[in-house]
BASEKE-856161 format. One record per residue (C-alpha): x, y, z. Coordinates in steps of 0.1 Angstrom, whole numbers, plus 5000, padded with zeros to 4 digits. Layout:
BEGIN
XYZ ...
//
This chain:
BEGIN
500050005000 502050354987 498650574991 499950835015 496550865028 495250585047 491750545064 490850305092 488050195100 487250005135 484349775138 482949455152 481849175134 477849165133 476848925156 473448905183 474649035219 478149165211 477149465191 475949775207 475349665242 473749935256 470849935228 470149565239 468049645273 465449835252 465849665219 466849325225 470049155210 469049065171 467249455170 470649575183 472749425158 470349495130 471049885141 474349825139 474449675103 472349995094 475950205107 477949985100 476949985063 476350335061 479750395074 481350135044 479250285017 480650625030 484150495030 484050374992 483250714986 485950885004 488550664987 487650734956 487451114961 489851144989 492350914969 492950715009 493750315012 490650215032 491449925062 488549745078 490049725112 487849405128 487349235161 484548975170 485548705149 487948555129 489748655094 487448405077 484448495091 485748895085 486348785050 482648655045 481248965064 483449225045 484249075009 487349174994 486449574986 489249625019 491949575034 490949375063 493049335093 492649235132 493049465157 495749415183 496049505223 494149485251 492549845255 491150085227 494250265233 496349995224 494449875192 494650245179 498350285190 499249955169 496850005140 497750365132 501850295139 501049965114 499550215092 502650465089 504750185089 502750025053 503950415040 501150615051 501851005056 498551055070 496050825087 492250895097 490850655120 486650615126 484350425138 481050295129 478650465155 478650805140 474850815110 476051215099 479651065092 479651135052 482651115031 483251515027 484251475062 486651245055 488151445026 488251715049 489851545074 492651445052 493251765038 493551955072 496151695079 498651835048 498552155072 498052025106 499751715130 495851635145 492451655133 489851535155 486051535151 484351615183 481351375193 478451535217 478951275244 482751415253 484651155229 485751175192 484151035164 487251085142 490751095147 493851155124 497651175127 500451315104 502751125125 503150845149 502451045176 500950725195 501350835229 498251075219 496250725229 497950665265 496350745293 492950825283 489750695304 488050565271 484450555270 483750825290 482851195286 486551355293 488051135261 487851435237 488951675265 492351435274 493651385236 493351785232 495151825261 497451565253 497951715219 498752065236 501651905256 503051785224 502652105209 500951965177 499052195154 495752075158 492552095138 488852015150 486151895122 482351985129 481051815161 478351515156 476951295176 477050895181 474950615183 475250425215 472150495239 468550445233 467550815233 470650895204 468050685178 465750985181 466651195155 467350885130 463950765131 463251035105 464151035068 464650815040 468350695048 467150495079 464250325064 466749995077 466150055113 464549755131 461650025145 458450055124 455450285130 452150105136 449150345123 446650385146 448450255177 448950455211 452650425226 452750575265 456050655278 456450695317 459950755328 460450615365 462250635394 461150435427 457450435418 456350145435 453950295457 452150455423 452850255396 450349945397 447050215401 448750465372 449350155347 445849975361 444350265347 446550325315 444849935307 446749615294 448849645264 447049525234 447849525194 447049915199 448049985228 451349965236 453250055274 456850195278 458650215310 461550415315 463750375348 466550525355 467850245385 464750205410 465950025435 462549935448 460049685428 458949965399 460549775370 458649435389 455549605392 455849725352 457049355338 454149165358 451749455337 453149385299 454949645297 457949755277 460449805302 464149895302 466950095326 468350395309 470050675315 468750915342 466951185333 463251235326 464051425292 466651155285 464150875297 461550995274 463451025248 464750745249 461050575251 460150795223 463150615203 462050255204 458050355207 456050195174 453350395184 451850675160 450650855187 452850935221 451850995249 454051065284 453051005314 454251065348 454550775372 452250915397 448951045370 445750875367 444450885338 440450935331 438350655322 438050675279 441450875273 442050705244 438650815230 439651155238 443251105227 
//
């Protein structure tokens, strides 16, 4: 490989209860995974693009499996090659040093969790690196959705508590200790929670998503939080969940019987992040209802809502 550009691209093989975990509690393990083929593709089909207009080497980068069953997965349209180390850290030190080492002047690495990556990003990404060391493209959660190097620069992935909001704010301030000339893209956000599938239930380029709209059908969200002394009269009086009637609840970590309570009714019921505008979104997210309706925890509805509704 003599392309001095060279893209990498990190993902997991597509397989039921290994691919994005935290989707599995409200979605279930095949839902999950069929959310992440929808990125995961998305990302690839991006990718073909940005190496044809972008001029880059593109490298699957897998984990979850083996070469074979990467090979069947990914086809021959990349590179393919296992990642290496323990932490995230170390699989990104070893690729991108690999990378330099094939004759690379400038590597981009991304992952597959990012639906407004598009491959003008990329190009851009590549070109800021023929004037800059870093470019990095901020995600809203506090990490990066992109990352690329005009040198080894590897110790840019010690040290950094991965996976958590401060992962952005480390490399920066890494990057400022090495005094490299850095360059940040537009900020986007990622796919890892239930409430991030929000926005990407509209529009024609996620028509893939495992999460239809039923016409007709009622979908009540009530986020929760140690309810147990109101929950049984406020769902009692929501009614069973039927073929149009469907129930969501939304806790962020009773530690009393609420979720109990909310299984033993039918309902839809999964732990998310705290919040009540976080927990209703996330609701919202996986809800098949075309109508929404929230619901506090602690409201009785009137006999014939619905009617109203």
């Amino acid at each position: 490989m003599n392309n001095a550009n060279h893209l990498l691209i990190f993902a997991r093989l597509p397989k039921p209860g290994t691919n994005k975990t935290r989707l599995i509690p409200a979605l279930g393990g095949d839902k999950a995974t069929l959310v992440y083929r929808s990125l995961l593709n998305r990302t690839l089909d991006e990718a073909r693009r940005s190496a044809a207009t972008a001029s880059c080497v593109a490298t699957i980068c897998f984990t979850g499996g083996s070469t074979a069953e990467a090979m069947d997965e990914f086809g021959d349209a990349f590179t393919l090659v296992e990642q290496t180390g323990e932490s995230l850290g170390d699989r990104l030190k070893h690729a991108t040093t690999s990378a330099f080492v094939d004759g690379a002047k400038r590597v981009v690495v991304i992952g597959t969790d990012c639906p407004s990556l598009t491959a003008d990003d990329l190009k851009a990404a590549f070109q800021q690196l023929e004037r800059h060391d870093l470019v990095i493209g901020p995600a809203f959660d506090g990490g990066y959705y992109l990352i690329g190097l005009a040198g080894k620069h590897s110790s840019l992935f010690d040290g950094i508590d991965w996976s958590t909001p401060i992962v952005f704010q480390q490399t920066t301030a890494k990057a400022q200790a090495l005094n490299l000339k850095t360059h940040s893209l537009r900020q986007l956000g990622d796919i890892d929670y239930p409430e991030d599938l929000l926005d990407h239930r509209r529009g024609t380029a996620w028509t893939t998503l495992p999460l239809a709209t039923d016409a007709g059908k009622l979908s009540v969200v009530i986020p929760t939080w140690n309810e147990a002394s109101n929950i049984a009269e406020t769902l009692r009086r929501v009614g069973n969940p039927e073929q149009d009637l469907e129930i969501i609840v939304v806790d962020a970590g009773s530690s009393d019987s609420t979720m109990q309570i909310a299984q033993q009714h039918g309902c839809k019921c999964f732990a998310s992040n705290p919040g009540r505008a976080i927990q209703m979104n996330a609701g919202a997210a996986i809800a098949t209802g075309e109508y929404l309706l929230f619901l506090h925890a602690d409201t009785l509805l009137p006999e014939g809502y619905r009617k109203e509704i």
